[in-house]
KOLLUM-82206 format. One record per residue (C-alpha): residue in one letter; x negated, y, z. Coordinates in steps of 0.5 Angstrom, whole numbers, plus 500, padded with zeros to 3 digits. Layout:
BEGIN
AXYZ;...
This chain:
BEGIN
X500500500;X498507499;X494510504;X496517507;X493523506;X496524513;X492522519;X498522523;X502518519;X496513519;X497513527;X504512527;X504506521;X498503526;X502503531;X509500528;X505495526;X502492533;X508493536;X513490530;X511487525;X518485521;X520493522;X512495519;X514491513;X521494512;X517501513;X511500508;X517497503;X521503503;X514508503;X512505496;X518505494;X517513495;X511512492;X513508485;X518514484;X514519486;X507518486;X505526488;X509525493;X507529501;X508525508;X508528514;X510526522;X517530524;X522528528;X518522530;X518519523;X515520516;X518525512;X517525505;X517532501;X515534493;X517542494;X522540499;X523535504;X528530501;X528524505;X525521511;X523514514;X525512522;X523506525;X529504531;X530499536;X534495531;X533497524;X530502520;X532508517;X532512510;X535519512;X536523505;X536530506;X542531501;X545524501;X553527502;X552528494;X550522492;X552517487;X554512493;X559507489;X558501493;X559506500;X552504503;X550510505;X552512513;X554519517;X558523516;X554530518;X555536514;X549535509;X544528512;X546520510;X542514511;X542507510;X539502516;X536497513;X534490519;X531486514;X527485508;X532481505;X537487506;X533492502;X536489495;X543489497;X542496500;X540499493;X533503496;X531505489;X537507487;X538513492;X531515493;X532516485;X537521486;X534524492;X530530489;X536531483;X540535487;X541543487;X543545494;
């Protein structure tokens, strides 16, 4: 996987991984999905995950007790025909993912394409 450019990100990646191995592959799967779609894409630690910006942040990877999230910063004009993403604040959704397995059913890829489409 992609190294960070950010020595914090490096740490909290680190320490994911010696503390929960499953929930390290799910978040190292999610930033290289990030990174196929933009390459030239910025991390940074905020709110206590990654953040992922190009020239503003779009998105954010948050490791919890029992799963991981995908916050999109202007997820509540996505295209969601399957209804997959959560929340019901003004602006954020997000997708929980408590497995490798459920990343496919979750369509990762599909809403990290649309993140930086949207004119806010």
């Amino acid at each position: 996987m992609t190294k960070s450019a950010s020595i914090e990100v490096q740490d909290f990646i680190h320490k994911v991984m010696a503390l929960d191995k499953p929930k390290y592959q799910i978040l190292e799967e999610l930033r290289k999905i990030v990174f196929m779609n933009y390459p030239e894409v910025k991390e940074r630690m905020m709110y206590g995950g990654i953040m992922f910006s190009l020239e503003d942040d779009f998105g954010g990877v948050f490791v919890y007790k029992n799963h991981v999230s995908f916050e999109f910063s202007y997820g509540y004009i996505f295209n969601d025909p399957d209804k997959l993403l959560e929340g019901n604040g003004k602006y954020r959704r997000h997708l929980k993912i408590t497995s490798l397995d459920s990343m496919d059913m979750k369509q990762v890829d599909f809403f990290v394409k649309q993140a930086t489409q949207v004119d806010d």
